[in-house]
FIBAVEX-895930 format. One record per atom (N, C-alpha, C, O): residue number from 1; chain; atom name; x, y, z. Coordinates in Angstrom, 3 decimals, decimal comma. Layout:
N
{rec NUM A CA {X Y Z}};
...
//
This chain:
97
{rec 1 A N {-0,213 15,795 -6,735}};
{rec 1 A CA {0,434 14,525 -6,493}};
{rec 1 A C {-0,486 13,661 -5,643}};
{rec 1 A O {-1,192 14,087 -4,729}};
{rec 2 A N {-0,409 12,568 -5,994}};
{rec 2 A CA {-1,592 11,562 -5,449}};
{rec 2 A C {-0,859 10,955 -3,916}};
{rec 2 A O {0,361 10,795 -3,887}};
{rec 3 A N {-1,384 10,763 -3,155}};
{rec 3 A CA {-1,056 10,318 -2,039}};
{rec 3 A C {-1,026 8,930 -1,652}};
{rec 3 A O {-2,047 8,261 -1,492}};
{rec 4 A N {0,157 8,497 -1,500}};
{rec 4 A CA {-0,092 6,678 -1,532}};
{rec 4 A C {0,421 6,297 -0,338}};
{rec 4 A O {1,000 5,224 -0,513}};
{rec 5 A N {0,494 6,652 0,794}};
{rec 5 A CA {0,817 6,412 2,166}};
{rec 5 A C {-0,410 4,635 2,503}};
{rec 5 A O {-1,238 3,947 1,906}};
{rec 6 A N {0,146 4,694 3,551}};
{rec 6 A CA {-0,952 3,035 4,041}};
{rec 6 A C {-1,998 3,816 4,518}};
{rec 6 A O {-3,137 3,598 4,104}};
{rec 7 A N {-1,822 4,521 5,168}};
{rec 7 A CA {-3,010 4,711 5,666}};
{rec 7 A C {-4,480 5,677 4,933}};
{rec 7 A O {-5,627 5,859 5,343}};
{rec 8 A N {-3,803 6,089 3,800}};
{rec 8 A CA {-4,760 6,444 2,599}};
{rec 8 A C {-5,512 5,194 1,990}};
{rec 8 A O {-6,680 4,811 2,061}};
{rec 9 A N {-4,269 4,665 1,300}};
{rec 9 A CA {-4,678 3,304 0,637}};
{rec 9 A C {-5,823 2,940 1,810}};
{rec 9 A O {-6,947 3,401 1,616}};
{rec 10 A N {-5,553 1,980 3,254}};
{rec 10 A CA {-6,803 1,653 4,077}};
{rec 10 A C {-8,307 2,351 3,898}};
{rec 10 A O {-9,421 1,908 3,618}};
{rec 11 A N {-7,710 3,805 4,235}};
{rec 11 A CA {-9,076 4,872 4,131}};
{rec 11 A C {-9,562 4,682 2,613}};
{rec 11 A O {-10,734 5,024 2,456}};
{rec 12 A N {-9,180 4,405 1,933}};
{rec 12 A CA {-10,121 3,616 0,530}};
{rec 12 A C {-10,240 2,808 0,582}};
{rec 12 A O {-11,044 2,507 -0,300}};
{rec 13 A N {-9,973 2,034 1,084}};
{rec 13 A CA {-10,652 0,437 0,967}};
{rec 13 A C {-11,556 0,368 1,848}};
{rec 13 A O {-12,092 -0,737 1,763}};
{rec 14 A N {-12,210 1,279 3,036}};
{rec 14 A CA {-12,532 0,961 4,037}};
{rec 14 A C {-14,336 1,314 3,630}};
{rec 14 A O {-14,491 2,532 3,541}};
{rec 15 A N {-15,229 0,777 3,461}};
{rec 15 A CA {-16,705 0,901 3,432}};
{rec 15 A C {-17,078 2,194 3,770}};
{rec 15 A O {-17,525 2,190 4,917}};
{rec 16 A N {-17,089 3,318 3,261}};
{rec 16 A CA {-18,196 4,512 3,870}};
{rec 16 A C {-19,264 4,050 4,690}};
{rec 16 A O {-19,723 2,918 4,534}};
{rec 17 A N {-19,819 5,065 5,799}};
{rec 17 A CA {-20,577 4,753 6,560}};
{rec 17 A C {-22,236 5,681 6,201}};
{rec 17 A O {-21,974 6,882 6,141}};
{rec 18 A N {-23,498 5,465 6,007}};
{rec 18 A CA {-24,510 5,896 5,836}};
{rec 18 A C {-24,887 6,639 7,145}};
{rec 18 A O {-24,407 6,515 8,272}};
{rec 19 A N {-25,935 7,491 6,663}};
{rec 19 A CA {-26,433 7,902 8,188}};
{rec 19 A C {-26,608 7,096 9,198}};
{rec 19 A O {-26,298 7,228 10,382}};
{rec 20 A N {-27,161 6,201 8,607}};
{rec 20 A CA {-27,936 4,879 10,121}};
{rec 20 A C {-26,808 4,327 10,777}};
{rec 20 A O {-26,874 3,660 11,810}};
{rec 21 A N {-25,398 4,718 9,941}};
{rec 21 A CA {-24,433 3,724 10,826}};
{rec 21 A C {-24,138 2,433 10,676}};
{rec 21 A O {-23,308 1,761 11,289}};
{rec 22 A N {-25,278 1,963 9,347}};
{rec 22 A CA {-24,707 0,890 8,438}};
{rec 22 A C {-23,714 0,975 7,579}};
{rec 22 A O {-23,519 1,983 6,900}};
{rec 23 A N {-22,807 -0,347 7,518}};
{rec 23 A CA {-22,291 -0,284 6,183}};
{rec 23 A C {-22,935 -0,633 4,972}};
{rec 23 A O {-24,089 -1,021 4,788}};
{rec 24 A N {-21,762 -0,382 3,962}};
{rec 24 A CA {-22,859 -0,468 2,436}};
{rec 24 A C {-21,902 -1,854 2,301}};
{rec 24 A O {-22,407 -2,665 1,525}};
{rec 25 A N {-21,000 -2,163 2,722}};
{rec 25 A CA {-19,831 -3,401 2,423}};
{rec 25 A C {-20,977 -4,312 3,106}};
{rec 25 A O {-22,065 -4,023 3,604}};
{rec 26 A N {-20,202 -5,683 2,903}};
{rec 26 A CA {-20,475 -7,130 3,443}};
{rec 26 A C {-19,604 -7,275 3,850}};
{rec 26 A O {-19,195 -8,416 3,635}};
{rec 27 A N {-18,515 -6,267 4,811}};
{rec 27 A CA {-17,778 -6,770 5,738}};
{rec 27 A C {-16,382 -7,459 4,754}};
{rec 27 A O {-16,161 -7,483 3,544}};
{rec 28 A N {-15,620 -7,977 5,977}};
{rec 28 A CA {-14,291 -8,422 5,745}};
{rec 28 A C {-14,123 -9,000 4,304}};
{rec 28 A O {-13,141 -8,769 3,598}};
{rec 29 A N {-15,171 -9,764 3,949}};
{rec 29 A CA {-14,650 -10,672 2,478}};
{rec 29 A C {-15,045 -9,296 1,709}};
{rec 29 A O {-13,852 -9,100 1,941}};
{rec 30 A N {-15,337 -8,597 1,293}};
{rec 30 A CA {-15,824 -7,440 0,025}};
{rec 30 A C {-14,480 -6,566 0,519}};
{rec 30 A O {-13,840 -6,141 -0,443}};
{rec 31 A N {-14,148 -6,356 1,311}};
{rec 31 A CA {-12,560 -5,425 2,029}};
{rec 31 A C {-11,684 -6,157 1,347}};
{rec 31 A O {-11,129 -5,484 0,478}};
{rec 32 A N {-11,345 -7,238 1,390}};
{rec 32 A CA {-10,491 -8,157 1,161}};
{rec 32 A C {-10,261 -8,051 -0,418}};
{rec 32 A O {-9,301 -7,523 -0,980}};
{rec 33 A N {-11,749 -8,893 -1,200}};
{rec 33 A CA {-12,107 -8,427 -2,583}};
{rec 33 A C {-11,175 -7,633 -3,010}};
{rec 33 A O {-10,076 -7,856 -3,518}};
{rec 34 A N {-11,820 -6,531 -2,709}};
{rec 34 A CA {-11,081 -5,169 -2,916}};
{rec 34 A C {-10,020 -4,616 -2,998}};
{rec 34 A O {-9,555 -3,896 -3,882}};
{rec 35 A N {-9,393 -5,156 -1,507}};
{rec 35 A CA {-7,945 -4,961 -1,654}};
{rec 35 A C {-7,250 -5,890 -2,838}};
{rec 35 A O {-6,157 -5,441 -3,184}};
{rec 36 A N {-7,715 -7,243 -3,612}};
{rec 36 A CA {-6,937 -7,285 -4,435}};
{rec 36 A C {-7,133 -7,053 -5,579}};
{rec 36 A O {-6,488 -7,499 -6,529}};
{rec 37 A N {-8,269 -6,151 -5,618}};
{rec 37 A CA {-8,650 -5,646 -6,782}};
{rec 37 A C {-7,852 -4,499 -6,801}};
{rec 37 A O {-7,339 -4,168 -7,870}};
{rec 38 A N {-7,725 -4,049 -6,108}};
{rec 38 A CA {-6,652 -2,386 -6,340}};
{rec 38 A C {-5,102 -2,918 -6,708}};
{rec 38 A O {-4,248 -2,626 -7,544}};
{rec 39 A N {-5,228 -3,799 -5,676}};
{rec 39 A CA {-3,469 -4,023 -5,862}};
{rec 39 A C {-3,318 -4,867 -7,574}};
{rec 39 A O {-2,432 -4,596 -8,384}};
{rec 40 A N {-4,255 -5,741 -7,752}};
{rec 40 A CA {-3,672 -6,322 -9,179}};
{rec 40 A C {-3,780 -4,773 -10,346}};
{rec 40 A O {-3,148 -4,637 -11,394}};
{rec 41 A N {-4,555 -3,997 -9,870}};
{rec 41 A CA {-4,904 -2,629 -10,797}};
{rec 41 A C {-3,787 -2,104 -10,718}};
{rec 41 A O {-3,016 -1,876 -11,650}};
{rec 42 A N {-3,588 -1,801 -9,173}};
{rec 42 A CA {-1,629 -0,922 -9,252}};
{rec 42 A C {-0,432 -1,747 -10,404}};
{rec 42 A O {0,382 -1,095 -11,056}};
{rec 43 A N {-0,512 -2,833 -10,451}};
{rec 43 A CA {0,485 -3,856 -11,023}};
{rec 43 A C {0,596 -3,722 -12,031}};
{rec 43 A O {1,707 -3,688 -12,561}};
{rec 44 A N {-0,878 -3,552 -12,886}};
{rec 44 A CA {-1,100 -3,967 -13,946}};
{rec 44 A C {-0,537 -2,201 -14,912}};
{rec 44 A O {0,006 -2,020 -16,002}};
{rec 45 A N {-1,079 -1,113 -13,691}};
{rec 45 A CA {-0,450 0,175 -13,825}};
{rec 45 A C {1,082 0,458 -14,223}};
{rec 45 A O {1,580 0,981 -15,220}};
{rec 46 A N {1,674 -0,131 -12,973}};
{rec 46 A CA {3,067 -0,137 -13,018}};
{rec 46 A C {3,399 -1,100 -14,114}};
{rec 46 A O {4,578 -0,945 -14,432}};
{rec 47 A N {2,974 -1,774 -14,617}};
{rec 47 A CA {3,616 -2,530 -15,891}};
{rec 47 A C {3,931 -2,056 -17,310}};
{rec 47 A O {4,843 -2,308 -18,097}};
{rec 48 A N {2,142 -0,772 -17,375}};
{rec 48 A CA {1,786 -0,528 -18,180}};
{rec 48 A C {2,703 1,083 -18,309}};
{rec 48 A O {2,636 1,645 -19,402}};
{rec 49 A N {3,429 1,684 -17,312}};
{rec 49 A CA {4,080 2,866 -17,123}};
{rec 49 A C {5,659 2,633 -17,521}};
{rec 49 A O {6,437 3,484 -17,951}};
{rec 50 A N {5,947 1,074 -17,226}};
{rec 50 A CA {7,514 0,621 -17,522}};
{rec 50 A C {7,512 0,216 -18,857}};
{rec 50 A O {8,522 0,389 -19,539}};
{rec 51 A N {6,385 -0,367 -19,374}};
{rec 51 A CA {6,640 -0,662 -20,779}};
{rec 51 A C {6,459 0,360 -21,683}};
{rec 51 A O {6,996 0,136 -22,768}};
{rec 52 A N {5,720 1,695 -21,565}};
{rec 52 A CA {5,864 2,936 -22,136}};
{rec 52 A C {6,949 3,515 -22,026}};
{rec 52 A O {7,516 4,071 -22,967}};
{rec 53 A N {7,376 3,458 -20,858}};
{rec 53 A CA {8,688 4,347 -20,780}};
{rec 53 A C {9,997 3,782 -21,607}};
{rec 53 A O {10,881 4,486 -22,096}};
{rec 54 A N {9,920 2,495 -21,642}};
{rec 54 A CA {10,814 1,419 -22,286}};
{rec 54 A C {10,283 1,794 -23,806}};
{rec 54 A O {11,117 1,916 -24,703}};
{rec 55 A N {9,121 1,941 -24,026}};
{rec 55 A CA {8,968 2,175 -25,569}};
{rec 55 A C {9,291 3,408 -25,958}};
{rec 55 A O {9,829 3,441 -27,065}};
{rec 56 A N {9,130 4,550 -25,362}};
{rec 56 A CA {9,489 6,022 -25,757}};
{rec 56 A C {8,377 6,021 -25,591}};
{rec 56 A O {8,873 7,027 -26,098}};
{rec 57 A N {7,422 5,979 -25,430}};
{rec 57 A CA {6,003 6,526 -25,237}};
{rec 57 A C {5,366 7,487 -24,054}};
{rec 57 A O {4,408 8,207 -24,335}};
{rec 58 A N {5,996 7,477 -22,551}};
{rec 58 A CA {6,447 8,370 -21,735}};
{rec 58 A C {8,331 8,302 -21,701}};
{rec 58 A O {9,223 7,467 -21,849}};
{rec 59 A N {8,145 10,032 -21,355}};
{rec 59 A CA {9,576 10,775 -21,104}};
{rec 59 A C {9,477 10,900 -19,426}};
{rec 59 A O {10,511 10,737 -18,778}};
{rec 60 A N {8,641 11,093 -18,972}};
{rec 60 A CA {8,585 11,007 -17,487}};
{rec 60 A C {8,751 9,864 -16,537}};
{rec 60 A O {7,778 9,178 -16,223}};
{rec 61 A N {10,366 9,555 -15,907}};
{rec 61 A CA {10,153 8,795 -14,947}};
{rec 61 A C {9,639 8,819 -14,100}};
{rec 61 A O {9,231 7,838 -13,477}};
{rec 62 A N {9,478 10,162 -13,775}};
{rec 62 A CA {9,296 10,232 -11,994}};
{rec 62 A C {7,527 9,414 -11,801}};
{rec 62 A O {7,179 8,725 -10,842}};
{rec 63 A N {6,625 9,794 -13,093}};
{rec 63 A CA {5,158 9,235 -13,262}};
{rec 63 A C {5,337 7,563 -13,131}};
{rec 63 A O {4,738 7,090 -12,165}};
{rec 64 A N {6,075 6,609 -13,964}};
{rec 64 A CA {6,861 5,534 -13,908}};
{rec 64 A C {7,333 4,886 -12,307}};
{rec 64 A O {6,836 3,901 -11,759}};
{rec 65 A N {8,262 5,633 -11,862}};
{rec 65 A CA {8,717 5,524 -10,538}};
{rec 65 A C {7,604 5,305 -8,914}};
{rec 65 A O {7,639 4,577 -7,922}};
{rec 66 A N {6,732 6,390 -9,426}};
{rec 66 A CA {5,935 7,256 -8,362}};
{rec 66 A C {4,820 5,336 -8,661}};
{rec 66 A O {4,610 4,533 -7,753}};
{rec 67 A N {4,483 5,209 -9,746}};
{rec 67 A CA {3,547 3,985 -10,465}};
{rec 67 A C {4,029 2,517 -9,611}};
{rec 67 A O {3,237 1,744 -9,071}};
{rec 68 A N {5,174 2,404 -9,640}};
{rec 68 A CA {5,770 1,379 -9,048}};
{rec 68 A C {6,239 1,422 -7,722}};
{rec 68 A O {6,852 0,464 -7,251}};
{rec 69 A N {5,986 2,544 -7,013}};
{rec 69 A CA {5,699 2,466 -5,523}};
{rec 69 A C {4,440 2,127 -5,421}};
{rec 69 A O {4,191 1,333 -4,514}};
{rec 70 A N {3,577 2,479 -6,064}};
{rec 70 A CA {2,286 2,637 -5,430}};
{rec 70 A C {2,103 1,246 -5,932}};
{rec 70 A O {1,496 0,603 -5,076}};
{rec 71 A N {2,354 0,610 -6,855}};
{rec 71 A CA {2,564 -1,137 -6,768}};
{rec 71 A C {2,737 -1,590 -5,590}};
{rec 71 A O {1,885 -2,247 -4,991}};
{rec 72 A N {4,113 -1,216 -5,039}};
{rec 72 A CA {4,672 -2,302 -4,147}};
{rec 72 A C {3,969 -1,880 -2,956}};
{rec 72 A O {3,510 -2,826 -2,316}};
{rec 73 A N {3,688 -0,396 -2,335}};
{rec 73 A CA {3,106 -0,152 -1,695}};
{rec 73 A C {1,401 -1,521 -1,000}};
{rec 73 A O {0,896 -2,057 -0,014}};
{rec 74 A N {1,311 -1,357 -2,363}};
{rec 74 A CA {-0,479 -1,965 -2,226}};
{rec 74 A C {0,061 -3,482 -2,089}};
{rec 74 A O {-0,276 -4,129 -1,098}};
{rec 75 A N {0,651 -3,887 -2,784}};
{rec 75 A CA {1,165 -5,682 -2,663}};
{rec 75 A C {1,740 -5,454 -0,967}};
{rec 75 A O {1,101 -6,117 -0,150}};
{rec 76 A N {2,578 -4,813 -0,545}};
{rec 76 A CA {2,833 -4,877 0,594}};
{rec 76 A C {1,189 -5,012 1,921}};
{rec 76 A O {0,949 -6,034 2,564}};
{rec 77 A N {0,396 -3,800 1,987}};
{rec 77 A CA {-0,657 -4,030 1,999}};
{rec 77 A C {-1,377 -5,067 2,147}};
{rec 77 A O {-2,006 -5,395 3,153}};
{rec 78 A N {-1,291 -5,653 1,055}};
{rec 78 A CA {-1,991 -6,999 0,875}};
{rec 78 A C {-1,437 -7,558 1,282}};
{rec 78 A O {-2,094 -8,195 2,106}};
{rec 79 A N {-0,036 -7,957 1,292}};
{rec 79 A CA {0,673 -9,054 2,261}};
{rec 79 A C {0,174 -9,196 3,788}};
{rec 79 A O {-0,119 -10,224 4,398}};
{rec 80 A N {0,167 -8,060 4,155}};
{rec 80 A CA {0,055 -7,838 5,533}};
{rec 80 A C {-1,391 -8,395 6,061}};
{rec 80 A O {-1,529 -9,285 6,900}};
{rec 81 A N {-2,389 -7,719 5,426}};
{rec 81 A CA {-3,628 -8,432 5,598}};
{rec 81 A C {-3,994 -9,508 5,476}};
{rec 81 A O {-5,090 -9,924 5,854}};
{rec 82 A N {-2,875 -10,337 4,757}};
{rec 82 A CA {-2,936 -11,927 4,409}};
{rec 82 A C {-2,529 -12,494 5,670}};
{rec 82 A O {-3,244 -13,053 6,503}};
{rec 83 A N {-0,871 -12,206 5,714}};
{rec 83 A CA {-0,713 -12,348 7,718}};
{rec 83 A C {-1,698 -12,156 8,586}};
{rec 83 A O {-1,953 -13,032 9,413}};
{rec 84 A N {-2,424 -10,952 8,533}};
{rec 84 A CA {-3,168 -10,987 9,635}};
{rec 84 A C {-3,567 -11,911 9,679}};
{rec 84 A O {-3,163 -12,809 10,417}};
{rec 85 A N {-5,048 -12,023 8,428}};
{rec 85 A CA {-6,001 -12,661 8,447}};
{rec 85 A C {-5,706 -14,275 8,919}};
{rec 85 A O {-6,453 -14,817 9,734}};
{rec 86 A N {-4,384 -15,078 8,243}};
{rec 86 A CA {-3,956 -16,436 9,022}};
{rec 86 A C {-3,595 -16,002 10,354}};
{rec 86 A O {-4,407 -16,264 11,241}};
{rec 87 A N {-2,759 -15,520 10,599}};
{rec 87 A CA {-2,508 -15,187 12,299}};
{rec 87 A C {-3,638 -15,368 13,193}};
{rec 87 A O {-3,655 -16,185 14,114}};
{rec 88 A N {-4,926 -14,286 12,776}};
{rec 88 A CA {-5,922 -14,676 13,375}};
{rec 88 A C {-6,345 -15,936 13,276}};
{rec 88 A O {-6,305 -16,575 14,327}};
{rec 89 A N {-6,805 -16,574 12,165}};
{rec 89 A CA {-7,387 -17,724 12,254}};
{rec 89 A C {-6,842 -18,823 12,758}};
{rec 89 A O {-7,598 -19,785 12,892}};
{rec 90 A N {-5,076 -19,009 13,260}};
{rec 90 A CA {-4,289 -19,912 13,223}};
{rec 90 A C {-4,593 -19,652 15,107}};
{rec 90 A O {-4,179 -20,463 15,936}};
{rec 91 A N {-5,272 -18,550 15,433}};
{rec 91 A CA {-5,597 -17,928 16,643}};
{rec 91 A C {-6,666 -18,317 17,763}};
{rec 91 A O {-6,766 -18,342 18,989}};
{rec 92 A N {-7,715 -18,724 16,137}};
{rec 92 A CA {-9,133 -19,166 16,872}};
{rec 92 A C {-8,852 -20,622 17,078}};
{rec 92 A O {-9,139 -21,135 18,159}};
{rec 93 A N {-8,150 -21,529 15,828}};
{rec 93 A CA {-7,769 -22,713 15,971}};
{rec 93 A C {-7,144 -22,992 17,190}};
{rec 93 A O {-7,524 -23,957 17,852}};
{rec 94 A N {-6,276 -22,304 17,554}};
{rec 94 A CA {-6,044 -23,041 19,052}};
{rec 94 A C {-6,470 -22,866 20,360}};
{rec 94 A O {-5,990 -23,361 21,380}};
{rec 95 A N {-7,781 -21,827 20,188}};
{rec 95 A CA {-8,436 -21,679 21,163}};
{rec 95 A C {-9,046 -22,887 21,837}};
{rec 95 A O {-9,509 -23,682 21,019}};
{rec 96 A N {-9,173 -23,242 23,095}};
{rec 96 A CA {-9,686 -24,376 23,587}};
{rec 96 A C {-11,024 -23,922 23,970}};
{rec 96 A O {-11,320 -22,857 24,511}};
{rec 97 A N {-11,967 -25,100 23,531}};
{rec 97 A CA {-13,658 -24,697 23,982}};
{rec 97 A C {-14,229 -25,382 24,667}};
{rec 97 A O {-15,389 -25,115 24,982}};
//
């Protein structure tokens, strides 16, 4: 069984680190990228698991079910990082310089 907790999902999205202690990412925008590259992939998953199951083509809900958490899971995810990311910036904006 695949593991779809947040803090998995993060630990994949997150850049591996090389020996030197560089990343191989470009930082926040390629994270970001990413994250909505997985999440439109989960969606497009869970769409593709409800319309089989709706066709007779899978007998297994629980594969279906388990598909459409891990949807909302990752859209949730992404929501959150969207908050952040304005929160912060709505953050620096009112910093006085």
């Amino acid at each position: 069984m695949k593991d779809i907790t947040i803090d998995s999902r993060l630990q994949a999205m997150i850049p591996s680190l090389d020996q030197s202690g560089q990343k191989d990412g470009g930082g926040f925008c390629d994270l970001l990228a990413k994250a909505v590259e997985d999440t439109n992939t989960a969606q497009i998953n869970a769409d593709k698991a409800v319309s089989d199951f709706s066709l007779g083509k899978a007998d297994n809900i629980h594969d279906v079910m388990i598909a459409l958490e891990q949807a909302d899971i990752s859209m949730r995810l992404l929501v959150q990082m969207r908050n952040k990311a304005v929160e912060a910036y709505q953050e620096i904006i009112r910093m006085q310089v």
